[in-house]
N, C-alpha and C positions, 0 to 999 in steps of 0.2 A: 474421215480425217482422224488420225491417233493424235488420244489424249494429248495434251504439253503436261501433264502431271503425272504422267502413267510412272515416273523414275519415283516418284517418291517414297519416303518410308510409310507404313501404316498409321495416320493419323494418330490414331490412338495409343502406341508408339512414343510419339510426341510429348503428348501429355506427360503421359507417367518417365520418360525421362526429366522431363522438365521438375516433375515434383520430385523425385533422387537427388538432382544437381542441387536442388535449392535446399534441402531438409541436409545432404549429403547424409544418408542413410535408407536403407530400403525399406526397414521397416517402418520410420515418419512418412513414408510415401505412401506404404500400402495399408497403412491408419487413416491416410489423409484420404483415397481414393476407392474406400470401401475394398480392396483388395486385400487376399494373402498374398507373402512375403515371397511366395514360390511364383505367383503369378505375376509380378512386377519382375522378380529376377529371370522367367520367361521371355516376360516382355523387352528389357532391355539386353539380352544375348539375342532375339531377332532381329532389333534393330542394329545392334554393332556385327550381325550377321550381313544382315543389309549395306550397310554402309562398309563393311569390309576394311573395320577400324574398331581398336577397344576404345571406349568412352570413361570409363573408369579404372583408376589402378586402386586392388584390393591392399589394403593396409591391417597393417597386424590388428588397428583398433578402429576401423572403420574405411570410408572411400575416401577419392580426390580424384577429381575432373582430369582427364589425360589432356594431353595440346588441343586435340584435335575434339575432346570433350566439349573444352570451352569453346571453339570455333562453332561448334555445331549448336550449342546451348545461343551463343549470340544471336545466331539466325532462328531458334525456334522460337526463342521471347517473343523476336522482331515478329514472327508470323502468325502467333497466337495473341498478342497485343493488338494489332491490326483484326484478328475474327471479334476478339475482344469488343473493340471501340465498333466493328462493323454492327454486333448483336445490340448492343447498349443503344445504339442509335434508332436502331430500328426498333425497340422495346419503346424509347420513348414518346416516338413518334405516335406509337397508338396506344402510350398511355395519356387519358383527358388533362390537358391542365398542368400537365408539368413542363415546367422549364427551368433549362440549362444553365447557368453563368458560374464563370470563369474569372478566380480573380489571383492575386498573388495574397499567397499565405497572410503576410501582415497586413495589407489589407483586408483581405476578407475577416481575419479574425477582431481588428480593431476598430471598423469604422462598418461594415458591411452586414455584418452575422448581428451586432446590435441595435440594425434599423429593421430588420426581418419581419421583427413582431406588429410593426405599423404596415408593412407591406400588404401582409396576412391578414390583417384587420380590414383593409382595403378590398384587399381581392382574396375571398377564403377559395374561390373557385382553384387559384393558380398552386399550384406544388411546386415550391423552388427547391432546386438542388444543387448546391454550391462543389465547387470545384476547384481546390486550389489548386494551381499550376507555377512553381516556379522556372526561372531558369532558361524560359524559352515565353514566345508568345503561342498563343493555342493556336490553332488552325482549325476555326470554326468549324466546318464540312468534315473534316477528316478524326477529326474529335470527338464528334458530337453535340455540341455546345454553341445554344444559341446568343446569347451574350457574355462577352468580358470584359474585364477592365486590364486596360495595360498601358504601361507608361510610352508616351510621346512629347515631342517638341509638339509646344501649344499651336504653333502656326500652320501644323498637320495637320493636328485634328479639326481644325476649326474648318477647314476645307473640304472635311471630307463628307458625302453624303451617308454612306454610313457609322459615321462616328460622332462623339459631341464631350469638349470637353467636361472634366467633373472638377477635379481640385488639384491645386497643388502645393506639395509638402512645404512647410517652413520648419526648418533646424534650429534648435539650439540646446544648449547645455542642460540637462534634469539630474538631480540625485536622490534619495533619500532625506526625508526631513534631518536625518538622524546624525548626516555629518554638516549640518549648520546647527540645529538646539546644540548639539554637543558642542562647538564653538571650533570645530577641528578645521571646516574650510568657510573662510570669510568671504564675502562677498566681491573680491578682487579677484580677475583672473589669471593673475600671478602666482595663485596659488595654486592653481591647479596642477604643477607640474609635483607638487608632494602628494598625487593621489593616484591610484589606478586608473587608468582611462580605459571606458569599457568600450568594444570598436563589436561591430558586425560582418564580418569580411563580407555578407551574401550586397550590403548596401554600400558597401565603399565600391565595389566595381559597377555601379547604377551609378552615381552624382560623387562629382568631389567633396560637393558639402557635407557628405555623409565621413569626411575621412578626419579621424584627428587632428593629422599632420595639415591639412586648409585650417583647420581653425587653430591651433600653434602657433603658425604661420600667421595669420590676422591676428592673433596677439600679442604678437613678436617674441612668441616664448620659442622658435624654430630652434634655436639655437642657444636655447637650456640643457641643463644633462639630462638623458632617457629618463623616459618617463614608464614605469611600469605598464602593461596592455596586459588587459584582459580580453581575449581575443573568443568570437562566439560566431557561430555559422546560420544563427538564427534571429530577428532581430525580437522576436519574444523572450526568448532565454537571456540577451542582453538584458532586455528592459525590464525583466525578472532581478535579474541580480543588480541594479541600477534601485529598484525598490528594497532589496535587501541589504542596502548600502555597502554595498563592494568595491564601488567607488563610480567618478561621474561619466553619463551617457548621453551622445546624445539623441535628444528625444526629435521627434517626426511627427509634426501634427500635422492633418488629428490624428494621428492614430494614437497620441500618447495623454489626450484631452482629458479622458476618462479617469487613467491616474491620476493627474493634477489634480479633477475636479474633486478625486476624491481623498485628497491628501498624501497620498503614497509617495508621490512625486513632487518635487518644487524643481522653481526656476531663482539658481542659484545667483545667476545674475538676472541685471537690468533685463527688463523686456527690450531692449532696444537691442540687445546682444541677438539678434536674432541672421539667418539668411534662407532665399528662397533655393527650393531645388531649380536644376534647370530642366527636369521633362516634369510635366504634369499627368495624372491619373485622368484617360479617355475611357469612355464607355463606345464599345465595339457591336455591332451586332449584326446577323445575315441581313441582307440582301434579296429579301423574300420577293421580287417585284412589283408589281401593281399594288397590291393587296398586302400590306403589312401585318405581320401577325399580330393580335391582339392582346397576346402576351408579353411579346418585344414591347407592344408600344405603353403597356403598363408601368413595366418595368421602368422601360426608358423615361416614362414622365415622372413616375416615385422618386429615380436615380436623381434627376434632377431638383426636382424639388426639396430633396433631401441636404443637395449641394447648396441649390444657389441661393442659398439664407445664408449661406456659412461666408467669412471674409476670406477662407481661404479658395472659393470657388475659384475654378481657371478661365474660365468659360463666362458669354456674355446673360447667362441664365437665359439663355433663349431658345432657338432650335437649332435642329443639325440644318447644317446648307441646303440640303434637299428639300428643306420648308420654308424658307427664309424668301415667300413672296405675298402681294396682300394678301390673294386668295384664304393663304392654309395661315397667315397672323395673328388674325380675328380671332378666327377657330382654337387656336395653342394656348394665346395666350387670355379667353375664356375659360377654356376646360381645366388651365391651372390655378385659376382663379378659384372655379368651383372644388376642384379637390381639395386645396391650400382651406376653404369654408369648411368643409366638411371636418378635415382634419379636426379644427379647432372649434368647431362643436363637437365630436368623438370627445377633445378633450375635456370639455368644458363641463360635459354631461358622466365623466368618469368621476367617481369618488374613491379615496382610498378605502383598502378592506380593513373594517374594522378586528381591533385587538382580542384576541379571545381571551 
């Protein structure tokens, strides 16, 4: 039986056009890929020989992708991205001790990456390796990636045997101490429409409550004149410049706790000024059958315990539904008993380091 891949170009081919398109130059390519400049310009006259199409048009001061360039660049990402995730999977499978999870940028970086260090103390055996994924949900199998955290309506996760809710966000108003001491925005929020509103576009298309225009809207300022937007595609560079007082954001707890806690941030109004998101932060994880990894179920019980002290837990601090009978009750709700002890003797017996 002949190959199904016998048409393709030279593997290797592939590559080294991939690194041209992306450097658009041959010589950042053939820097990047231990090659001279003559052997990459070889290489990619074989493959536009091959494909019996120019890939590049030469430019008095450099390249540019022809039509048919970028046609062929899209499909090679897509195939080397795929060997990509194929190689990394299998890497980690017979590396001891590591695992996978997947979370979105701001969470991982405000409420996830800062419990790490209690994980690790827990279990020094396991190797976590985080993975921010925005934009899409991961695909566990096809990714590589044995937990994640992604957002769902609470009444999903709560159903599902591989899933258990963690938290979910409450909104409201944060700025800068620096435009209340200064006395510039009072604590009414009618005033808000004389300051920049700092907006995250990646979080207004996730919950309405993440959008100016809802909270306006609930304080009947809809129909005040425009309101200056500072508009940011990330919701840490929002909340960067929200601490740099550029004007007011709003904050997402917890992910924004840590500022408050430590001054950078206030709540410019009432705490009662507050609203819930409406999906909540699930923790996701394979499907291993009989026999749950040991890792997952680490993870999974730290994940929660970490949660369900908090008031903004989603979830009943219990188990996923797949445990939720007497048999496995006893057992769960012992073993967090005993970790939750442990914790707090770790703590109890830590001392701070003294001053030199």
């Amino acid at each position: 039986m002949p190959s199904p891949y016998r048409s393709l170009p030279p593997l290797g081919t592939t590559r080294t056009f991939e690194a041209v398109a992306r450097n658009l130059s041959f010589t950042r390519a053939a820097d990047e890929l231990a090659l001279t400049q003559s052997a990459v310009s070889h290489q990619i006259r074989a493959l536009e020989d091959h494909l019996g199409t120019r890939l590049f048009r030469r430019l008095h001061r450099g390249i540019e992708l022809t039509v048919d360039g970028r046609t062929f660049l899209e499909g090679t990402r897509a195939g080397l991205d795929s060997i990509l995730l194929a190689s990394e999977r299998l890497r980690n499978q017979h590396r001891v001790g590591v695992l996978t999870v997947a979370a979105p940028a701001a969470f991982a970086i405000w409420w996830l990456v800062p419990r790490l260090g209690r994980f690790a103390a827990l279990h020094p055996e396991i190797e976590v390796r985080i993975a921010t994924i925005d934009g899409r949900e991961p695909d566990l199998w096809r990714d590589g990636i044995d937990m994640a955290v992604v957002k769902r309506p609470a009444r999903i996760a709560v159903n599902q045997s591989t899933e258990m809710p963690l938290l979910r966000e409450v909104v409201f108003p944060v700025c800068s101490p620096s435009l209340i001491s200064g006395g510039s925005l009072t604590r009414s929020p009618s005033e808000l429409t004389r300051y920049p509103l700092i907006e995250c576009e990646a979080v207004e298309a996730e919950d309405v409550e993440f959008s100016w225009s809802t909270w306006l809207d609930r304080f009947g300022l809809d129909g005040a004149p425009a309101t200056r937007r500072l508009r940011f595609s990330h919701f840490g560079v929002a909340l960067s410049a929200a601490v740099d007082g550029l004007g007011v954001a709003l904050g997402r707890s917890p992910m924004v706790d840590a500022e408050l806690a430590a001054g950078r941030l206030v709540r410019p109004f009432a705490k009662r000024v507050v609203a819930k998101a409406s999906e909540i932060f699930a923790l996701t994880w394979r499907d291993s059958g009989a026999s749950q990894d040991q890792r997952i179920t680490a993870f999974r019980d730290f994940a929660l315990d970490e949660a369900c002290g908090c008031e903004l837990a989603a979830g009943p601090c219990g188990m996923p539904a797949s445990e939720k009978d007497s048999r496995t009750r006893a057992n769960w709700m012992a073993g967090r008993a005993a970790r939750r002890a442990m914790i707090v003797a770790r703590q109890q017996r830590s001392e701070p380091l003294a001053a030199d």
